[in-house]
C-alpha positions in Angstrom: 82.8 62.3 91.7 81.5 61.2 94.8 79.1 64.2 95.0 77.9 63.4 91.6 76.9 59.7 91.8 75.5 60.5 94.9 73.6 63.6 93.2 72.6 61.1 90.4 71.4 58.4 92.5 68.6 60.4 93.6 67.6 62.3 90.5 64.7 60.0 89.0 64.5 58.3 85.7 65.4 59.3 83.0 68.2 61.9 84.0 70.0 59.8 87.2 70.7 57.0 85.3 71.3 58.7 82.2 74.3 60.9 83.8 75.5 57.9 85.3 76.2 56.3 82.2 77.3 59.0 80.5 80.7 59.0 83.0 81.0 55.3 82.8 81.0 55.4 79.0 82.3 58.4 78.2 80.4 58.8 75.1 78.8 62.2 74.1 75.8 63.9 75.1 73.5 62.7 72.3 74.9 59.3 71.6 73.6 58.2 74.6 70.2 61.0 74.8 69.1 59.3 71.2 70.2 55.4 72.1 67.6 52.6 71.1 67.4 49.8 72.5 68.0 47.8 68.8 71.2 49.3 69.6 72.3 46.9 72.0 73.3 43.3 71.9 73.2 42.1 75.2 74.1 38.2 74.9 77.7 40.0 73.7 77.4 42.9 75.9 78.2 45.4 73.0 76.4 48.6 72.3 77.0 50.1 68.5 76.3 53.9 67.8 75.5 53.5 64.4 77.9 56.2 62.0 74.3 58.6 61.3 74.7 59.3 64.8 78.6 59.9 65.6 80.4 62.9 65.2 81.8 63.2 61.4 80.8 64.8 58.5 79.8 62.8 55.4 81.5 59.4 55.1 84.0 60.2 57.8 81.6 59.1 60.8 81.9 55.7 61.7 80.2 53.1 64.4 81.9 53.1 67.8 81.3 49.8 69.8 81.3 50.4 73.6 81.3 47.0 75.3 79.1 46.7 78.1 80.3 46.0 81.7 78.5 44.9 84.8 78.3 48.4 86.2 76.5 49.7 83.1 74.5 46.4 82.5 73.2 47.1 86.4 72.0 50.7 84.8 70.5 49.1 82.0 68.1 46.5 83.4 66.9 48.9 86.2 65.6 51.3 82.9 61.9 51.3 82.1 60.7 49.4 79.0 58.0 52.1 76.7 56.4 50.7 73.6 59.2 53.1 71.9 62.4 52.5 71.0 64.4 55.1 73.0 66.1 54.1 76.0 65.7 57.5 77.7 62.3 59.3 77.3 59.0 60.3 78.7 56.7 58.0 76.8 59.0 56.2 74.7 58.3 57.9 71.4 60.9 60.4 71.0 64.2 60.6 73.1 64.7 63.1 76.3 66.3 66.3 76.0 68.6 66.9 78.6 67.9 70.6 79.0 70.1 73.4 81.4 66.9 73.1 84.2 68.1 69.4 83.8 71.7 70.6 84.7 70.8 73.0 87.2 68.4 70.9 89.1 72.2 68.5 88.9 73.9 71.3 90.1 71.7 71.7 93.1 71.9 68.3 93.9 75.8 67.8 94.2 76.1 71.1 96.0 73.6 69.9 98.7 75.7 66.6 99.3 79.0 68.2 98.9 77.8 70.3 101.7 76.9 67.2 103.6 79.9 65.5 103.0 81.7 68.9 104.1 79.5 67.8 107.4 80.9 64.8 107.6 84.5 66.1 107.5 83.8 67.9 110.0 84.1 71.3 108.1 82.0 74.2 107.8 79.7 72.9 105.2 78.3 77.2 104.8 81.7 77.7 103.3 81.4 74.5 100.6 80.7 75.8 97.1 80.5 73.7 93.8 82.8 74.0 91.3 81.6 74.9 87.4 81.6 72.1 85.4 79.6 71.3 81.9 77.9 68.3 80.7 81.3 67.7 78.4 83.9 67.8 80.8 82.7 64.0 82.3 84.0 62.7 79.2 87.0 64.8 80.4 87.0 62.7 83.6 86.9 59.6 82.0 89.7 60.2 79.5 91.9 62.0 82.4 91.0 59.1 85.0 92.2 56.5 81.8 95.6 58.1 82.4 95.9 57.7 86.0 95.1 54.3 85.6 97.9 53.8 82.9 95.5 52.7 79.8 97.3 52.7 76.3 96.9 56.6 74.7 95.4 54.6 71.7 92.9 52.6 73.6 91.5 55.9 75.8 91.3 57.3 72.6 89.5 54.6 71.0 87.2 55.0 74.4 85.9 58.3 73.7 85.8 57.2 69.9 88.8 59.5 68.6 90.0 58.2 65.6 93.8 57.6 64.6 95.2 60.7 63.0 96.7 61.0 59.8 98.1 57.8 57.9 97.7 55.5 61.5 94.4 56.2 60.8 93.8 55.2 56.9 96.2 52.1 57.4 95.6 50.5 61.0 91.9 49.4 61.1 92.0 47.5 64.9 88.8 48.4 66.6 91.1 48.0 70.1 87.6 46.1 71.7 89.1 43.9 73.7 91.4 46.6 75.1 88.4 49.1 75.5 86.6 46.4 77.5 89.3 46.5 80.0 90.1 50.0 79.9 85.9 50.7 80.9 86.1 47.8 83.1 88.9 49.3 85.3 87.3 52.8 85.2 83.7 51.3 86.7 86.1 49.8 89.5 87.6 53.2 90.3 84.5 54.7 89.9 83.1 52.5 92.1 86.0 52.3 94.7 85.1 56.1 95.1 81.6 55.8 95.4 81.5 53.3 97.9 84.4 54.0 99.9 83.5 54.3 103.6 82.3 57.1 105.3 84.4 59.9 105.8 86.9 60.4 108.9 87.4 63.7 110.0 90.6 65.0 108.0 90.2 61.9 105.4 89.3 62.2 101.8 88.8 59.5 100.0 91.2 59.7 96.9 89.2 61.8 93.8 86.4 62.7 95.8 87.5 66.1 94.4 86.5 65.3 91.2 83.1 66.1 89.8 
């Protein structure tokens, strides 16, 4: 993880901040590639994915709120404003497509500072290689590093916008916001516990720098 955010952090707008938020959020590829900014309501710090753009077929689909935290509102401000609507994009008129050169040039990116943090450690950083991973599997992350942190089952769910199964499903209706506040809330601080940890001491990894 710390390889990514470090990889991110340099990658200019719109794909740095873009793959930022996609681990703090944990929604999926497209929800956040197609977001407009009428989207957001940030005096409540709420973001609704209307149901034509969630996963579902016909009247399954339905809105997922993801409230807003500090980390993510940081993200936000920081974006460019276009005449458009589209939150990530070239000009503003049509939303960026986050392509495989996108993910290689990623790739690239966390392998040179996995190599430097290799460095630091004092290993051979010739020997460092980067692990495959895919676009999907920070969502992954998220819902894993949920867990760790003991989060409710229902309320990681919820996160990554699963819906109940079966009658739980038809029968409890509670959108859980409240409890996904919290639950994104304590993932930016371990995300950001990672991330800003102090420099590494030879023999010392920070814990889940293995991670992404």
């Amino acid at each position: 993880m710390l390889a990514f955010w470090r990889a991110t952090s340099d990658l200019p707008y719109p794909f740095g901040p873009y793959y930022q938020l996609l681990l703090l959020t944990g929604v999926r590829l497209n929800e956040l590639a197609d977001a407009t900014w009428q989207e957001f309501n940030f005096a409540d710090q709420l973001w609704t994915i209307p149901p034509t753009r969630m996963k579902g077929k016909h009247a399954t689909a339905r809105p997922h709120v993801v409230p807003l935290n500090a980390d993510m509102m940081k993200i936000l401000e920081a974006l460019p404003r276009f005449q458009g609507d589209y939150l990530f994009s070239i000009s503003g008129a049509k939303p960026v497509s986050i392509s495989s050169d996108v993910k290689t040039r990623l790739d690239g990116a966390m392998l040179s500072e996995l190599r430097e943090i290799a460095k630091q450690r004092g290993d051979d950083p010739d020997k460092v290689t980067s692990p495959h991973w895919t676009n999907h599997d920070l969502r992954r992350v998220l819902r894993s590093g949920l867990s760790r942190l003991r989060i409710h089952s229902d309320v990681a769910e919820a996160v990554l916008s699963h819906v109940k199964a079966g009658v739980r499903g038809v029968y409890d209706r509670y959108d859980l916001l409240d409890e996904k506040r919290y639950a994104l809330e304590a993932w930016a601080a371990r995300v950001r516990s990672i991330v800003e940890a102090p420099a590494f001491r030879h023999g010392h990894r920070p814990a889940g720098a293995a991670l992404i």
